[in-house]
C-alpha angles and dihedrals in degrees: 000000000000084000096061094042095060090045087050086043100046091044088047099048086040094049083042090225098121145032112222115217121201101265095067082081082077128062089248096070089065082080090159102044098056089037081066090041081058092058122084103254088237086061090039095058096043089054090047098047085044091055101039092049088037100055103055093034082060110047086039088050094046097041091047088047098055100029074062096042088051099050095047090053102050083048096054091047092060091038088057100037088048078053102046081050096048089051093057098052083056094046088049086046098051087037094059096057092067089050095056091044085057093044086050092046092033083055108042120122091231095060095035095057098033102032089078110049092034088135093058095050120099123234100266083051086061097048094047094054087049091054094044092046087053090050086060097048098050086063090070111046098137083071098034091062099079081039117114104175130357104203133175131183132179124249089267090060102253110129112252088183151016129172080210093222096113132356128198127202133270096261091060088047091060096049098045082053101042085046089054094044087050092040095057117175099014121065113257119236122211144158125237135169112227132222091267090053102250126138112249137182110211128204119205135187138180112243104218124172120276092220082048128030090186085069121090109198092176150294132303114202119186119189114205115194096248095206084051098043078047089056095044106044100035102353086122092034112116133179101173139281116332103011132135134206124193145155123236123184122226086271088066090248119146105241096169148007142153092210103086093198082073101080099220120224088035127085114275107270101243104060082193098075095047096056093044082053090056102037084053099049099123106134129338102293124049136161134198152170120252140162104215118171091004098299129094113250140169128244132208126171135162131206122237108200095196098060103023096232141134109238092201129186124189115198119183112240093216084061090046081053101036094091089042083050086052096061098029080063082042087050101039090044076055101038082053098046084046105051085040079055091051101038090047090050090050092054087053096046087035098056095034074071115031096041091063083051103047089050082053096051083043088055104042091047086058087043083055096048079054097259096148090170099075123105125184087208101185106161094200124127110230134088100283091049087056095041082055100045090052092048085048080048099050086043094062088045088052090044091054107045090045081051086050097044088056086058109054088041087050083052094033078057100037082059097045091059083041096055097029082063103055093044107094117149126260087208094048087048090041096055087032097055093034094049081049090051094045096047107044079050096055099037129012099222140146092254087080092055098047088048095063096045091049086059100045089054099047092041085054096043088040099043112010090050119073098189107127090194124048136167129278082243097048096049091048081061089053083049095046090051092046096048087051099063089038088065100054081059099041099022117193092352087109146036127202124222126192124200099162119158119225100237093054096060092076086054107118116223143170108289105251110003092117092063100059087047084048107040084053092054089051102040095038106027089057107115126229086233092067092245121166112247131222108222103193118194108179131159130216115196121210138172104289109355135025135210129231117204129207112187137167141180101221137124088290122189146249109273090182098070088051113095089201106038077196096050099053122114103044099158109123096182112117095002127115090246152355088258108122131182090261082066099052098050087054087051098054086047094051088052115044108007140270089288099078121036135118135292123198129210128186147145130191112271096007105071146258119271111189113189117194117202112216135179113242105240130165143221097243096261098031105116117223123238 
């Protein structure tokens, strides 16, 4: 692990991405890396598959999204700006038609001669010039037909002509004079809205004489029908949903416009736009940004210096970006499939692992609750088949040594009864049988008699019967046997008492584990003073388990001074056998489990109480209390 965190150290301070601190020498500076140890592999894959399919699918979305966007939008842009341009060429070109009409009109020998002295000229003069002017005009009729009105005045103001189709008032008269007299020499363009309540875009000169040019003879006002010159000069111009084209003058007036939502003869209703129009006039063709009626356009205009108006287009950003909207859906429907693809493809590379693990981690929890008959059995051939087929391998092995083990403890236990049986004292043979001799010599009595058989009975039950395990009941009798021969031997020096519970006496136990407790509690609980001695034996049942207590009130010991409260009392030297209480608690645990056992009290002048923990187990057909 040090290891690692000098390599990680070293690649992070050479790469620069990273300043090392001093922790990172120890394993919990590698704060990421056990925060993923602490994630389940199967989370950790699919976090790892999701970013590594995420990331790329991202940056290429977003850079081919806007390397498109980009593109459309600088596409668009010429398109509209070849078709501005394209749109002023037809506006100059249909412009130029009613100019020519004025310079043939202006020009005409007729107005020049009479135009002058029309105050002089009778009625039938006048008359006479009306008729010839609509001869003229007759001539033309391509060009009269967008033409709403056709009026001349003299310099003084009265009217020297009207073609009589459409009229305006004299407001409009006067500033479509006082424009032409400012506009000199270009004609001046207004809009107007007639009598008969039409736009109209209005064309006036100032009709000077042709022999001076210094001279003014009079005005010249064409209306041309707005909604028809429209038609004619953009009608089948489009750029696109939602875009507008219209014409303001210099004044910032709305002369024309296709959109009807733009009132014409009025300033354009957003005052933003014209002065961006004119803080942008740098050349013939500009572009901006702009938002008008709460959404973002763009807006492109030209200048016509012939006529002194703003040629503006307003296209609608969400349209520039509608065909960018429509792949960036196509990228992100893809994006998604792909990262389903991907996510879909994890699962199946991430259980194809972590399924073969967690029925690893499943095996190996019922191996720990000491289920040995588990096998994880997968028959693939990868790592982790081989990984399983080695744990289903050691398991058998394990299987098979813990088998083995039982065994030898069955047969390590089979020869300590063995030889536990055949144990039996010299030295205890040798005072038993001596007190017996000694004492059949000095009084003939029965105790001679009960001491033998005492003897005959525990020898049988101790050598002659094999069962490992006996009643409660039938283990009192080996006590009682055994309590008998040791009287003859004490005498009086103890007394026996009995508190067994009834339904204690069917428990089975380990075949001589209560003598040794006994026989300790006679041969060392015997007092100097020659006091006679309570041995107490008693039982207490419980749920699942029951206690057995030995207890005396004899001279005791010092179990502080014992290292091993369970080894203490070796001395094998006048006792039936070498088995000691050490013994019988290994017994117990060998038995039943670590669980049950035995646990000794005792203190100098007050006595020794040894408790002994059993399972409680039947003969099949005892019923239990």
């Amino acid at each position: 692990m040090q290891n690692l965190s000098e390599f990680i150290k070293k690649t992070f301070k050479y790469i620069g991405i990273y300043k090392i601190k001093n922790s990172f020498s120890h394993p919990k500076g590698l704060k990421v890396i056990f925060y993923l140890r602490n994630l389940r592999i199967q989370t950790r894959l699919i976090i790892a598959f999701t970013i590594i399919s995420l990331i790329p699918l991202t940056i290429i979305g977003l850079f081919s999204y806007y390397q498109y966007s980009n593109s459309i939008k600088n596409k668009l842009s010429k398109s509209s700006y070849q078709l501005l341009e394209q749109l002023d060429k037809n506006i100059s070109t249909e412009i130029e038609k009613y100019e020519n009409l004025c310079d043939q009109l202006s020009l005409d020998t007729l107005i020049q001669e009479n135009l002058p002295r029309y105050n002089m000229l009778d009625d039938i003069k006048k008359g006479t010039i009306v008729k010839e002017i609509n001869d003229l005009l007759g001539e033309k009729r391509l060009v009269n037909r967008y033409i709403d009105n056709i009026s001349i005045y003299t310099d003084s103001g009265e009217q020297f002509y009207d073609l009589g189709y459409d009229s305006f008032n004299n407001d409009y008269i006067n500033q479509f004079t006082e424009g032409a007299k400012r506009n000199i020499p270009l004609d001046y363009w207004a809009s107007a809205r007639s009598r008969r309540d039409l736009n109209s875009i209005v064309i006036c000169r100032s009709i000077n004489s042709i022999t001076d040019s210094s001279s003014r003879l009079g005005y010249m006002f064409i209306s041309i029908d707005e909604q028809e010159f429209s038609k004619n000069a953009y009608d089948n111009v489009d750029m696109g949903k939602g875009s507008a084209i219209f014409i303001i003058s210099e004044e910032g007036i709305v002369l024309s416009s296709i959109d009807s939502s733009i009132e014409k003869g009025k300033k354009y209703p957003d005052p933003e736009l014209f002065e961006y129009i004119q803080a942008n006039q740098k050349g013939n063709l500009y572009t901006f940004t702009l938002d008008l009626a709460g959404e973002q356009n763009q807006v492109l205009f030209i200048y016509n210096s012939r006529t002194k108006w703003y040629i503006a287009a307003t296209i609608l950003i969400s349209y520039i970006d509608a065909e960018a909207s429509k792949i960036k859906t196509s990228i992100i429907f893809l994006a998604i499939l792909c990262l389903i693809f991907s996510v879909a493809f994890s699962l199946i590379i991430t259980i194809s692992i972590a399924v073969p693990i967690k029925n690893m981690v499943k095996t190996a929890g019922k191996i720990s609750e000491g289920d040995l008959g588990v096998r994880i059995q997968d028959k693939y051939n990868d790592e982790m088949g081989y990984l399983s087929n080695k744990f289903d391998s050691m398991v058998t092995q394990m299987g098979e040594l813990i088998k083995r083990t039982n065994e030898d403890q069955k047969k390590k236990r089979e020869l300590e009864l063995n030889m536990l049986q055949a144990q039996i004292n010299p030295h205890f043979l040798f005072n038993t049988l001596n007190t017996l001799k000694w004492t059949a010599l000095m009084s003939r009595v029965p105790t001679v008699s009960e001491g033998i058989g005492a003897l005959a009975n525990l020898l049988r039950n101790t050598i002659i019967n094999k069962n490992e395990l006996i009643t409660l009941k039938e283990e009192f009798i080996n006590i009682e046997n055994y309590l008998t021969i040791q009287k003859i031997r004490y005498a009086d020096s103890f007394n026996v008492i009995y508190d067994i519970e009834e339904c204690a006496k069917n428990n089975l136990i380990i075949k001589f584990i209560l003598q040794p407790i006994v026989e300790n509690a006679i041969i060392h609980g015997v007092s100097e003073n020659n006091r006679q001695i309570n041995i107490k034996i008693s039982t207490h049942s419980f749920d699942e388990y029951f206690e057995i207590e030995i207890s005396d009130d004899g001279k005791g010991f010092d179990l502080s001074a014992i290292k091993d409260r369970n080894m203490v009392l070796r001395d094998n030297e006048g006792k039936l056998s070498g088995i000691g209480m050490n013994n019988v608690r290994d017994r117990i645990i060998l038995h039943f489990g670590d669980k049950f056992g035995q646990t000794i009290k005792s203190s100098i002048g007050e006595g020794t109480q040894v408790v002994m923990r059993l399972p409680v187990i039947k003969k099949p057909g005892d019923e239990a209390c």
